[in-house]
N, CA, C and O atoms as a printed pandas DataFrame, in Angstrom:
     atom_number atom_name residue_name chain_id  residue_number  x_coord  y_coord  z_coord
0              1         N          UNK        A               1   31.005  260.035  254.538
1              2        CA          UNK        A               1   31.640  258.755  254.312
2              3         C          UNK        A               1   31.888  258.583  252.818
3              4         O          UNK        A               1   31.065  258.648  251.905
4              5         N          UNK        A               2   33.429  258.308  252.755
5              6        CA          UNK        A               2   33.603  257.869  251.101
6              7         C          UNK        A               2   32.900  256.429  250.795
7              8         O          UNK        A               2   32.672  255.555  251.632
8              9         N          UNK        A               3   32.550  256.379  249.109
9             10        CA          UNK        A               3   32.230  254.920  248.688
10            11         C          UNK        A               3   32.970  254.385  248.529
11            12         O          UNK        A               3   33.782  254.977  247.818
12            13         N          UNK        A               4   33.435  252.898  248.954
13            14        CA          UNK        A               4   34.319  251.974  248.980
14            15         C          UNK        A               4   34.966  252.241  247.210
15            16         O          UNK        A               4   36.174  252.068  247.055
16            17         N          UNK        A               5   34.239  252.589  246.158
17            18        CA          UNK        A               5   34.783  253.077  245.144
18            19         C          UNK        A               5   36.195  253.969  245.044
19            20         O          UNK        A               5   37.175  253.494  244.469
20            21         N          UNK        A               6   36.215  255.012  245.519
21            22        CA          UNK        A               6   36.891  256.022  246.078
22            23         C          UNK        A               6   37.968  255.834  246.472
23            24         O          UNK        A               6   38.014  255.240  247.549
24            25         N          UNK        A               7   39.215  256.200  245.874
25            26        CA          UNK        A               7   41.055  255.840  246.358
26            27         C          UNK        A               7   41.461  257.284  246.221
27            28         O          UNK        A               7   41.192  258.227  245.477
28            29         N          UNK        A               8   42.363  257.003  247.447
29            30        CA          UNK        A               8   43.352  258.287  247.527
30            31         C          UNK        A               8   44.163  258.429  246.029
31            32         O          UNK        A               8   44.470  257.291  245.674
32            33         N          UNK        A               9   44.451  259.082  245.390
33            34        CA          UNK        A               9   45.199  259.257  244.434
34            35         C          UNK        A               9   46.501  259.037  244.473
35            36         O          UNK        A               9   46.858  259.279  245.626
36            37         N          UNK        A              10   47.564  258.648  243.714
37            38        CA          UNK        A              10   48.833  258.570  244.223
38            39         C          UNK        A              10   49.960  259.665  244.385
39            40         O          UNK        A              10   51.026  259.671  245.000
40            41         N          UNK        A              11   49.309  260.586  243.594
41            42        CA          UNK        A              11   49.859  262.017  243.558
42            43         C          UNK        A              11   49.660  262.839  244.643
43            44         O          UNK        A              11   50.303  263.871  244.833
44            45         N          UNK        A              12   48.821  262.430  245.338
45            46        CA          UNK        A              12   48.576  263.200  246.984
46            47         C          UNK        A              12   49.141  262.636  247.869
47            48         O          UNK        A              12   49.296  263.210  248.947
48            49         N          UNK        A              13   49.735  260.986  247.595
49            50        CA          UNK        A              13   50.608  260.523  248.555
50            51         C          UNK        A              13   52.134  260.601  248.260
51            52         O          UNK        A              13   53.133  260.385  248.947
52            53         N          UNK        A              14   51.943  260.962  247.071
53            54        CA          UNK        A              14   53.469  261.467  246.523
54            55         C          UNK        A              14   53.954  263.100  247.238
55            56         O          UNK        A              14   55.092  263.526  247.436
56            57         N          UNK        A              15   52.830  263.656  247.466
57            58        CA          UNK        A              15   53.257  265.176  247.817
58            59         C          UNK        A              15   53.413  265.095  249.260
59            60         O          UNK        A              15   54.166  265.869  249.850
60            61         N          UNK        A              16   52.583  263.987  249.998
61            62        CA          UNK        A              16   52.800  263.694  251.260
62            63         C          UNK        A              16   54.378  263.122  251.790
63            64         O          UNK        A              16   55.057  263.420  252.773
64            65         N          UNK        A              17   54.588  262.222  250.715
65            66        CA          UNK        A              17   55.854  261.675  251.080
66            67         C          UNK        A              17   56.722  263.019  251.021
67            68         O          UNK        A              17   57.431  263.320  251.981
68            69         N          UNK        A              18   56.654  263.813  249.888
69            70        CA          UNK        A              18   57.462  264.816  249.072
70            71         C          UNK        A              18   58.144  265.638  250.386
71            72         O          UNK        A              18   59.325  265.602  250.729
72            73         N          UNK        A              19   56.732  266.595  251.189
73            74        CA          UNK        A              19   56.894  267.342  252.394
74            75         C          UNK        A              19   57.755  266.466  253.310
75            76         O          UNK        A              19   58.943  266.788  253.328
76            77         N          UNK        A              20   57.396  265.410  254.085
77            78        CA          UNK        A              20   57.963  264.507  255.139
78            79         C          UNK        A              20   59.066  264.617  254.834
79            80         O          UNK        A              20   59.795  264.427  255.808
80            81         N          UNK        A              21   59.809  264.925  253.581
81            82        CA          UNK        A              21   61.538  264.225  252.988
82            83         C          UNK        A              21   61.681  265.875  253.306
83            84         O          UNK        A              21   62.190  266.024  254.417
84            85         N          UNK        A              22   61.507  266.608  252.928
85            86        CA          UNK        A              22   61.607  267.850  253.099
86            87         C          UNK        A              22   62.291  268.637  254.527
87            88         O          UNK        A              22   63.338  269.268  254.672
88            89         N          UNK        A              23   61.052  268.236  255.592
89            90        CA          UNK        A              23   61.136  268.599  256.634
90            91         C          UNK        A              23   61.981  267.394  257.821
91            92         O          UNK        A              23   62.429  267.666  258.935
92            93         N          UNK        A              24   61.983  266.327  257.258
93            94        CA          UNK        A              24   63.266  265.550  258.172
94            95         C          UNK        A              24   64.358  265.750  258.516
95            96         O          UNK        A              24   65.352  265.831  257.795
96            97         N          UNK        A              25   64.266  265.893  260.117
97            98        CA          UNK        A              25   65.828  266.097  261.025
98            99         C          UNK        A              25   66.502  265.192  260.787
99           100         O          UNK        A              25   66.525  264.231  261.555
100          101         N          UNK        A              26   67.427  265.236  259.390
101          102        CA          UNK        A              26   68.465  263.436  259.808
102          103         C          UNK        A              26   69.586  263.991  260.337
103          104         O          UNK        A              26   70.596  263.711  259.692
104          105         N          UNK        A              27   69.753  264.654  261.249
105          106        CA          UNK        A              27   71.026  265.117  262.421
106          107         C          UNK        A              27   70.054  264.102  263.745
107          108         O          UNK        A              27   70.701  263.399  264.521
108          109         N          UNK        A              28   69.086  264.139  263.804
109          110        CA          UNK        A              28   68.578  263.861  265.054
110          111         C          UNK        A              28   67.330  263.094  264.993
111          112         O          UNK        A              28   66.944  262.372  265.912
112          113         N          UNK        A              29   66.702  263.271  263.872
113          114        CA          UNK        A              29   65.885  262.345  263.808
114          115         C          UNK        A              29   64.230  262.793  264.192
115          116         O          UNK        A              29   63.993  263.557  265.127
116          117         N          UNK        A              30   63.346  262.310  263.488
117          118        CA          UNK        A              30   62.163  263.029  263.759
118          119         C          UNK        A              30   61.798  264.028  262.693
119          120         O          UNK        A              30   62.260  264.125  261.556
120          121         N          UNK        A              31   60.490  265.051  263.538
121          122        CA          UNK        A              31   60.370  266.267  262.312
122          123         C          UNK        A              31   60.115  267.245  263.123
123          124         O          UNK        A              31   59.745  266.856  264.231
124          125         N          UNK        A              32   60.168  268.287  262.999
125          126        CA          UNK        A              32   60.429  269.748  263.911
126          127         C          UNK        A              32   61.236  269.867  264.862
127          128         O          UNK        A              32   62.139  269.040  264.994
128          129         N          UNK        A              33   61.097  270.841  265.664
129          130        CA          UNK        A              33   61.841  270.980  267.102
130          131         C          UNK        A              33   61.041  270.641  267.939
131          132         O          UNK        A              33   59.842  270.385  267.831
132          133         N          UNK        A              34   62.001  270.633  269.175
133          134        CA          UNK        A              34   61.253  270.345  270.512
134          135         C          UNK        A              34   60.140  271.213  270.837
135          136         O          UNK        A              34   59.975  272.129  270.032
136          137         N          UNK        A              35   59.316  271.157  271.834
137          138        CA          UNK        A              35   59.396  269.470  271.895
138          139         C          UNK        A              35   59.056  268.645  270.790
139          140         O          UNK        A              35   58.172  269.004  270.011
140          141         N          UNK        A              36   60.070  266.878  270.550
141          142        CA          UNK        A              36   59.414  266.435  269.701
142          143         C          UNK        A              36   58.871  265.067  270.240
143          144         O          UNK        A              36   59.222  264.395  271.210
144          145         N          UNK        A              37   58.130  264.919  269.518
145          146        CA          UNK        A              37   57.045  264.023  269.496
146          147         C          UNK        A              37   56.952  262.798  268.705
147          148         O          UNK        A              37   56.596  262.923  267.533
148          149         N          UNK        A              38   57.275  261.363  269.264
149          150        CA          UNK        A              38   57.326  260.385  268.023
150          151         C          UNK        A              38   55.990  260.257  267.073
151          152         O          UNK        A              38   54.801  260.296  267.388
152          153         N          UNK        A              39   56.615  260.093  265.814
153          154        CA          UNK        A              39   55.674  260.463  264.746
154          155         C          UNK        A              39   55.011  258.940  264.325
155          156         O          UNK        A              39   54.852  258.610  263.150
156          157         N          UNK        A              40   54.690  258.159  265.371
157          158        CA          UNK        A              40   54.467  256.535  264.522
158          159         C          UNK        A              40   53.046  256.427  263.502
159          160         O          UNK        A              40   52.713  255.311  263.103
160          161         N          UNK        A              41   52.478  257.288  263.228
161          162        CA          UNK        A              41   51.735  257.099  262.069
162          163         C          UNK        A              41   52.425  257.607  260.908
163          164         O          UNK        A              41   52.079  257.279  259.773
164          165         N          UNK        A              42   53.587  258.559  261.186
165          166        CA          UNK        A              42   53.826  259.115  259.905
166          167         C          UNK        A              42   54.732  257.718  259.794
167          168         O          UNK        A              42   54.426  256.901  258.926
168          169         N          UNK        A              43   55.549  257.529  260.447
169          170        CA          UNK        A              43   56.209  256.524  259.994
170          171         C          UNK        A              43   55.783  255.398  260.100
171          172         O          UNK        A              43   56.720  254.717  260.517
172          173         N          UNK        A              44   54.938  254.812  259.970
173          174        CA          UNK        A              44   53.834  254.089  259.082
174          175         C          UNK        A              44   53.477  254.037  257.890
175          176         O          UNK        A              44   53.467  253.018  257.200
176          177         N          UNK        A              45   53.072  255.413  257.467
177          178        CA          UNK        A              45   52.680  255.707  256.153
178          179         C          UNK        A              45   54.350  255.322  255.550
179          180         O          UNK        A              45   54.468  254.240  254.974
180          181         N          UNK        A              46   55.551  256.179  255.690
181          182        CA          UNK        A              46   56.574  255.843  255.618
182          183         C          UNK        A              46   57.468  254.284  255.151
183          184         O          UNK        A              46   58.399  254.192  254.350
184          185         N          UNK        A              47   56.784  253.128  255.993
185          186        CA          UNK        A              47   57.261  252.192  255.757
186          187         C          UNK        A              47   56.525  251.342  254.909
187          188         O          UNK        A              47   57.071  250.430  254.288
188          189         N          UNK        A              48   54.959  251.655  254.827
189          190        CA          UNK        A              48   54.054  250.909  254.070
190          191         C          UNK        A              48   54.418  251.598  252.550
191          192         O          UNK        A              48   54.509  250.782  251.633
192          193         N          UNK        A              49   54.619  252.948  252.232
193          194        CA          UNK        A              49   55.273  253.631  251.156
194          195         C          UNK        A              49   56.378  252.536  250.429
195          196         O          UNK        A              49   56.237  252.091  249.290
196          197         N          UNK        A              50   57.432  252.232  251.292
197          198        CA          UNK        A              50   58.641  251.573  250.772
198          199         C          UNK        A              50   57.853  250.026  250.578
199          200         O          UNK        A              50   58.137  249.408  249.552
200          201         N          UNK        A              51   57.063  249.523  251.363
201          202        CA          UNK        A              51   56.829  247.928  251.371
202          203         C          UNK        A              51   55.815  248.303  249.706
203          204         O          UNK        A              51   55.747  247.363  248.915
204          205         N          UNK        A              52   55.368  249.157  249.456
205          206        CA          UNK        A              52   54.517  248.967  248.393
206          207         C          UNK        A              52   55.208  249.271  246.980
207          208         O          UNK        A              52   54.979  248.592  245.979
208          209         N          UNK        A              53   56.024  250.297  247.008
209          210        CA          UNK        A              53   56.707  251.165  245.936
210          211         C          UNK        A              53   58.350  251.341  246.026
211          212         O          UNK        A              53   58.992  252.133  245.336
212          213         N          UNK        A              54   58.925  250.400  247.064
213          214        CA          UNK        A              54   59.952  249.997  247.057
214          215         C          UNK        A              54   60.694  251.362  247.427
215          216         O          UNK        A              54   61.816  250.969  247.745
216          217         N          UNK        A              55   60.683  252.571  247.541
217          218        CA          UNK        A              55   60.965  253.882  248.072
218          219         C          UNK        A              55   61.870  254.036  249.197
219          220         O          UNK        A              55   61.477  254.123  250.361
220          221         N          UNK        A              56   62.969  254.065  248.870
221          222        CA          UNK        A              56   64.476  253.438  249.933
222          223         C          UNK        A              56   64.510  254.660  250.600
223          224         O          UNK        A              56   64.732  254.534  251.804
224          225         N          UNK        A              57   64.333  256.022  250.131
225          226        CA          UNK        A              57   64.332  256.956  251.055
226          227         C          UNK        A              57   63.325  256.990  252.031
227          228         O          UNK        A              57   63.517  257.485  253.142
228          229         N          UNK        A              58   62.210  256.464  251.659
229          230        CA          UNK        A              58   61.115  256.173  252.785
230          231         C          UNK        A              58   61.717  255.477  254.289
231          232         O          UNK        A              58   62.011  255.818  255.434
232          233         N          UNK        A              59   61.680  254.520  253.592
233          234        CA          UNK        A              59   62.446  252.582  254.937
234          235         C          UNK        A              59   63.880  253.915  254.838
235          236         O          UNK        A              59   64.618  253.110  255.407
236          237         N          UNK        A              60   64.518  254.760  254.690
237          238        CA          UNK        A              60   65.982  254.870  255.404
238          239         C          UNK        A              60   65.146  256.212  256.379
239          240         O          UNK        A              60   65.585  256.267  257.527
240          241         N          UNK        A              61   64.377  256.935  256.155
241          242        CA          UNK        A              61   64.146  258.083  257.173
242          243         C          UNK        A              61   63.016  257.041  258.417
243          244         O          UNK        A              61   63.328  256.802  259.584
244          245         N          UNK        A              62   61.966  256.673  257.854
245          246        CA          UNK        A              62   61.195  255.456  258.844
246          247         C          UNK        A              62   62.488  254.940  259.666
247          248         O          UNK        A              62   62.626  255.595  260.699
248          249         N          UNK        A              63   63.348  254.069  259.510
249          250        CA          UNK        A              63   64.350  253.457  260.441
250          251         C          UNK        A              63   65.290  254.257  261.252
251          252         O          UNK        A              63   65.574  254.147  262.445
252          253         N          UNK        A              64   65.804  255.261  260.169
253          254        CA          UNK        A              64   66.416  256.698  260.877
254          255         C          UNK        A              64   65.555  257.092  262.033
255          256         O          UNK        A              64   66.133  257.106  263.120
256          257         N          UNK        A              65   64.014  257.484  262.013
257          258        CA          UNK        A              65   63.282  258.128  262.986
258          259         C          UNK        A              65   63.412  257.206  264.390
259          260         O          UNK        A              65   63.787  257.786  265.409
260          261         N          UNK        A              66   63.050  255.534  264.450
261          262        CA          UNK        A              66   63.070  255.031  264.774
262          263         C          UNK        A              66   63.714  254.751  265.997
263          264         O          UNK        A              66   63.310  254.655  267.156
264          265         N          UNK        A              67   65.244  254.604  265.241
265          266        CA          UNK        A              67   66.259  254.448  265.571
266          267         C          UNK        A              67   67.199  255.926  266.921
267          268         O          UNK        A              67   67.957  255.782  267.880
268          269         N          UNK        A              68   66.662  257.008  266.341
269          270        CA          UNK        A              68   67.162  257.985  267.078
270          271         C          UNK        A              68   65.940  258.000  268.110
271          272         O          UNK        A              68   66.265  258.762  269.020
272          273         N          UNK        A              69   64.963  257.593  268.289
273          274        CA          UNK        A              69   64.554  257.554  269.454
274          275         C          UNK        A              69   64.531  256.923  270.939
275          276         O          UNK        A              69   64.515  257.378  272.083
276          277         N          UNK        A              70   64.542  255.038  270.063
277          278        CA          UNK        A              70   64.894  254.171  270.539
278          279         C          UNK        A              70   66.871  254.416  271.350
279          280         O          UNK        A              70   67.108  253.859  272.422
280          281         N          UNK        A              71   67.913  255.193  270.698
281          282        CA          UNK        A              71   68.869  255.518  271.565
282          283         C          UNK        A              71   69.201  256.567  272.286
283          284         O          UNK        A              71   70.253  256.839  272.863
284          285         N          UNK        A              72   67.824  257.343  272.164
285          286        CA          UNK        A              72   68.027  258.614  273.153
286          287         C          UNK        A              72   67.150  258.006  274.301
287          288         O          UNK        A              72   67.139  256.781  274.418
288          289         N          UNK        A              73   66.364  258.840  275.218
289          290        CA          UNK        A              73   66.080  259.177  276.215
290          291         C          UNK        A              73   64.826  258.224  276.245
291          292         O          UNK        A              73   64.578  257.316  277.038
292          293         N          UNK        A              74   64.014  258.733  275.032
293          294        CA          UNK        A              74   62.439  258.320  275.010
294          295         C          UNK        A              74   62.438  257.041  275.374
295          296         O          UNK        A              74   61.743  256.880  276.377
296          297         N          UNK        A              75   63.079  255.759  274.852
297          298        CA          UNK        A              75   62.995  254.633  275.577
298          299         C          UNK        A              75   63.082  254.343  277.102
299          300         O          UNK        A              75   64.189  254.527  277.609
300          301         N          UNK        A              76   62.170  253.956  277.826
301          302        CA          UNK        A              76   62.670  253.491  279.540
302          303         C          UNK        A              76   63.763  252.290  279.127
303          304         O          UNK        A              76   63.530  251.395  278.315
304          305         N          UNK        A              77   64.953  252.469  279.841
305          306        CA          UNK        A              77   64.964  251.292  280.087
306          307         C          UNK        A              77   65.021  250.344  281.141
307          308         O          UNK        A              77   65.272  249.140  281.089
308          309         N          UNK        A              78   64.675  251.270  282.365
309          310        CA          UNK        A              78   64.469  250.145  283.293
310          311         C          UNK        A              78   63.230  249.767  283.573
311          312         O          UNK        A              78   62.955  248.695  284.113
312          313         N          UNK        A              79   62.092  250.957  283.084
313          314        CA          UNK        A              79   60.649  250.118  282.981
314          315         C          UNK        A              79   60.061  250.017  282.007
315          316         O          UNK        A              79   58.833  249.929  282.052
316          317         N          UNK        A              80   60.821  249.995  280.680
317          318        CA          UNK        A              80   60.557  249.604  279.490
318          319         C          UNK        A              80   59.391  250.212  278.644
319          320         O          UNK        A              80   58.282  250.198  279.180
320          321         N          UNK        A              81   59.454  250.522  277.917
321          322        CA          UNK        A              81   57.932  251.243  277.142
322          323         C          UNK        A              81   58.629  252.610  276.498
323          324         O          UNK        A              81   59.839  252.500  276.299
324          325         N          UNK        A              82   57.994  253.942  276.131
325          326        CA          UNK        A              82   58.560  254.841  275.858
326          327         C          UNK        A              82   57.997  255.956  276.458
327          328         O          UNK        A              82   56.848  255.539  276.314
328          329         N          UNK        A              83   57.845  256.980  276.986
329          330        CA          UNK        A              83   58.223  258.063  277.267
330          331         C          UNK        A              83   56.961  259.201  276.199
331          332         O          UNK        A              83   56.904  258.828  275.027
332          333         N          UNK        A              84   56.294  260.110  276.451
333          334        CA          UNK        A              84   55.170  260.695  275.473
334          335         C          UNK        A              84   56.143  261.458  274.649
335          336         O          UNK        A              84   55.795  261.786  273.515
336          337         N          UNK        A              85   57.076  261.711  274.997
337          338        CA          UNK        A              85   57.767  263.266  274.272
338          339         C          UNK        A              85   59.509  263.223  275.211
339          340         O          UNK        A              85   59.972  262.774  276.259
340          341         N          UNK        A              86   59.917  263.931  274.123
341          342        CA          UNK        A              86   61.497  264.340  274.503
342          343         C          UNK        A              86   61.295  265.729  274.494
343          344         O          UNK        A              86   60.414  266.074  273.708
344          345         N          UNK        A              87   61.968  266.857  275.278
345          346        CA          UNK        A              87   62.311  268.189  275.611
346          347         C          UNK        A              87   63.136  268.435  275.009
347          348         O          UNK        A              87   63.417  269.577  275.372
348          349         N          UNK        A              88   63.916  268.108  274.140
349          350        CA          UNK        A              88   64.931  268.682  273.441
350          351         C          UNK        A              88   65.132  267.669  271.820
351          352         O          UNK        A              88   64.888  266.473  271.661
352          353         N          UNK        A              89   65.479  268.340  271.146
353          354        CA          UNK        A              89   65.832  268.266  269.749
354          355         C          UNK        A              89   66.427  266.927  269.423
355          356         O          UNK        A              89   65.885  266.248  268.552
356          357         N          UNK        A              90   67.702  266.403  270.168
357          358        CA          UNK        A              90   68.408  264.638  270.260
358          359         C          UNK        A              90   67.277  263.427  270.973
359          360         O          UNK        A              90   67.262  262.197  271.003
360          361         N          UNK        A              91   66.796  264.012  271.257
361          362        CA          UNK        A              91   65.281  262.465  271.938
362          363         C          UNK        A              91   66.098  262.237  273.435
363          364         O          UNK        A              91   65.681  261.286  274.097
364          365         N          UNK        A              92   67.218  263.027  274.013
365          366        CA          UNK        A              92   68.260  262.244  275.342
366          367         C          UNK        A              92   67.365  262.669  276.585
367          368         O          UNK        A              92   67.369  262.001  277.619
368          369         N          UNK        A              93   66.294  264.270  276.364
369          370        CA          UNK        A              93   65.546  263.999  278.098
370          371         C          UNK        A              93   64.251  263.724  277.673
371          372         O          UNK        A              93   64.183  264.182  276.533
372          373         N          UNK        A              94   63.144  263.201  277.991
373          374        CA          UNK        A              94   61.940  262.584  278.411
374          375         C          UNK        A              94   61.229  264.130  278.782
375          376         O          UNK        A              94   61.681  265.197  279.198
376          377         N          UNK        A              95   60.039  263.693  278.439
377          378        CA          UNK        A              95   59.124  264.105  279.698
378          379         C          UNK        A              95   58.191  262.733  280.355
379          380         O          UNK        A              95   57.315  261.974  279.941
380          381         N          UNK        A              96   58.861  262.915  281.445
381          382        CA          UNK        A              96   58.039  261.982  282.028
382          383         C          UNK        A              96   57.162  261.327  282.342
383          384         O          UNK        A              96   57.078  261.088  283.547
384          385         N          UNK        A              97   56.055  260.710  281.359
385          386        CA          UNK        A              97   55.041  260.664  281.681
386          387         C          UNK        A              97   55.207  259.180  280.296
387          388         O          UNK        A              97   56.111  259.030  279.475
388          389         N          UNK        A              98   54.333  258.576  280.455
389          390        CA          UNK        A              98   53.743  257.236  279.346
390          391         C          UNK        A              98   52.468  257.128  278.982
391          392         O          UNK        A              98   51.670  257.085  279.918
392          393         N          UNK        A              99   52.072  257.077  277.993
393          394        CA          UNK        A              99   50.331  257.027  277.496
394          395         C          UNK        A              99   50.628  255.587  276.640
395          396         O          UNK        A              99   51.376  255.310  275.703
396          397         N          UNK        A             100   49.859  254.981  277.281
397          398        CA          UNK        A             100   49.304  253.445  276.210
398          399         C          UNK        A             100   49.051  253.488  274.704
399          400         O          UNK        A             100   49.623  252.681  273.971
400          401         N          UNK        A             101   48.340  254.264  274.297
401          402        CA          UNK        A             101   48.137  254.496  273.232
402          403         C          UNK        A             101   49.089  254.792  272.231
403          404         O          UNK        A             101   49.169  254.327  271.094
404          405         N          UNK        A             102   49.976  255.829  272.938
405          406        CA          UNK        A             102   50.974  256.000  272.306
406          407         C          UNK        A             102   52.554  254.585  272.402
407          408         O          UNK        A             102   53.379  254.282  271.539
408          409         N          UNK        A             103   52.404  254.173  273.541
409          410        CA          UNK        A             103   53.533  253.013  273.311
410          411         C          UNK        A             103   52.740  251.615  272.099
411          412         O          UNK        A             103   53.269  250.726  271.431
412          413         N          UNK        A             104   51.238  252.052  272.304
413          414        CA          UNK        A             104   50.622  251.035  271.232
414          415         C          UNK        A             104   50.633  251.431  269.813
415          416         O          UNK        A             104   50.157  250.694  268.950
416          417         N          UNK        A             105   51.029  252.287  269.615
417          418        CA          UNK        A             105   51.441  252.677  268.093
418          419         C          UNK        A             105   52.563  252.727  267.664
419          420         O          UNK        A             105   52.671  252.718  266.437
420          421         N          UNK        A             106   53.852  252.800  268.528
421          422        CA          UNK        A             106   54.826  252.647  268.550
422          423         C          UNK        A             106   55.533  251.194  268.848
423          424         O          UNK        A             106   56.757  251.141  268.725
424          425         N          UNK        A             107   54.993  250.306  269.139
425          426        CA          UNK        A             107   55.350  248.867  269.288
426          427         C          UNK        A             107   54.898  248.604  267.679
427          428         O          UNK        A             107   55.559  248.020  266.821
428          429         N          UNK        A             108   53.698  249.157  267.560
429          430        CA          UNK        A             108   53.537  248.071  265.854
430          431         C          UNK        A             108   54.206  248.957  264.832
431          432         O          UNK        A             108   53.977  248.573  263.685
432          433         N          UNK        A             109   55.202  250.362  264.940
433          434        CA          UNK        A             109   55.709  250.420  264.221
434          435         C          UNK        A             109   57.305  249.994  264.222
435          436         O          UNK        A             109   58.003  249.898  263.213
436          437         N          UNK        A             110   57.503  249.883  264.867
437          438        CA          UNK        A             110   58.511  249.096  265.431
438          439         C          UNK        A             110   58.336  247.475  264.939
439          440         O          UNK        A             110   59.102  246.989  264.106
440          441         N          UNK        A             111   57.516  246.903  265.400
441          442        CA          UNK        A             111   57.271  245.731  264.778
442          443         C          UNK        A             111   57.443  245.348  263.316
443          444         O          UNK        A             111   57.994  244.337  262.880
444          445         N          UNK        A             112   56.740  246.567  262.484
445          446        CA          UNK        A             112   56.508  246.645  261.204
446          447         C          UNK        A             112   57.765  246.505  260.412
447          448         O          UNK        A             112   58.048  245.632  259.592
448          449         N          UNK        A             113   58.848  248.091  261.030
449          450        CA          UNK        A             113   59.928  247.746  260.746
450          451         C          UNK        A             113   60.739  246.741  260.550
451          452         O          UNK        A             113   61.206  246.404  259.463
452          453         N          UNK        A             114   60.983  246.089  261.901
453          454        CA          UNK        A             114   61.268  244.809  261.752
454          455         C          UNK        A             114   60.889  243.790  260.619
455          456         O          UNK        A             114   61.769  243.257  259.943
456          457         N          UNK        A             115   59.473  243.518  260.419
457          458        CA          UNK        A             115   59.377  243.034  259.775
458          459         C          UNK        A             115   59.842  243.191  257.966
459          460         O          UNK        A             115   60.140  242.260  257.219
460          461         N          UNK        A             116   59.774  244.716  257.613
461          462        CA          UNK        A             116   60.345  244.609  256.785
462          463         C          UNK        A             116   62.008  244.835  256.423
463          464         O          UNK        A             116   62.484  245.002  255.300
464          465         N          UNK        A             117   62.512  244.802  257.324
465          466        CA          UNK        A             117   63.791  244.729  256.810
466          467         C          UNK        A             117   64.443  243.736  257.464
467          468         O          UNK        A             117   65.612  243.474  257.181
């Protein structure tokens, strides 16, 4: 356990952001290939980045990720929630299945978004 003394450095969240910008699909959104997997902690770190340090490439790939998921596949929309994973590279097929946990990390980043922009 760290002592409440103890902060991440900002240079380790700079190299964090650094990679993420690196490896972002902005054809499609997300990071790697299929299967992909919504990333709502990274884009978390992502949007709390821009709400703190004002970092526009942050809030434009965070909303980018977002956004290409929410209009492909991964969203239900006739029973609403999202989907664990897409099979292909655009987010357009599902795998079928829903985990709570995961639509619960994905509602508050979603939320978050919202809220900041």
């Amino acid at each position: 356990m760290l002592p409440e003394t103890e902060h991440i450095l900002p240079d380790v969240l700079d190299h964090a952001a650094e990679a993420l910008f690196r490896k972002y699909d902005w054809k499609d959104g997300g990071w790697g290939n299929a299967p992909k997997f919504p990333q709502s902690m990274v884009i978390e770190f992502l949007l709390r980045r821009y709400h703190r340090s004002g970092d526009k490439l942050a809030l434009d790939m965070a909303t980018h990720a977002l956004r290409s998921m929410v209009r492909g596949g991964l969203y239900d929309l006739i029973g609403g929630g999202f989907h664990r994973y897409s099979v292909d590279n655009q987010w357009l097929l599902p795998h079928f299945e829903k985990m709570l946990y995961d639509n619960t990390l994905l509602i508050r980043s979603y939320l978050y978004a919202w809220q900041i922009t």
